[in-house]
C-alpha positions, -999 to +999 in steps of 0.1 A: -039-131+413-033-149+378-076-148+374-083-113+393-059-091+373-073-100+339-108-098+352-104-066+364-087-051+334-117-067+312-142-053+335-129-017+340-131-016+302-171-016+306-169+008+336-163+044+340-143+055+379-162+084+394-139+114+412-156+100+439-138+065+434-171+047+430-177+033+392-202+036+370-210+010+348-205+023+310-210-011+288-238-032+306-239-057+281-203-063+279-199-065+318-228-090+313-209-109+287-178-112+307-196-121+340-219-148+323-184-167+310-184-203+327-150-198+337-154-163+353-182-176+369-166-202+384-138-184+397-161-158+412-181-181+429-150-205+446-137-168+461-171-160+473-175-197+490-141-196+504-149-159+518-180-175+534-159-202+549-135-180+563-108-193+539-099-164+520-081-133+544-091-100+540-065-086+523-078-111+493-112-099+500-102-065+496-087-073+463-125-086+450-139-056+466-119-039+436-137-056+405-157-029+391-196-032+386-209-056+402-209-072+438-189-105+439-202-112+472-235-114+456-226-144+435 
């Protein structure tokens, strides 16, 4: 949780949360900023492999599902 809060604060500040819940991304080149950072990236991608391995619960997965405007599953 020490990565995902942070990251999710910094990426809702590019994004917009429809009434509907789903978001709308506001700042395209500053979600592409953040996302592009080594570090991000690698954090993003050891969830997604250890989601694909079956070694992150879903509870945790739910938790990525929250990061705003874009898919981390994807990665």
């Amino acid at each position: 949780m020490s990565n995902f809060r942070p990251l999710k604060e910094r990426l809702e500040k590019c994004c917009e949360i429809n009434d509907d819940g789903t978001t709308q991304v506001i700042d395209k080149e500053g979600l592409e900023q953040i996302l592009i950072e080594d570090d991000v990236k690698k954090w993003i991608k050891a969830q997604n492999v250890a989601a694909q391995l079956g070694n992150l619960g879903e509870a945790r997965c739910n938790y990525m599902d929250q990061l705003p405007g874009f898919n981390w599953r994807d990665i």
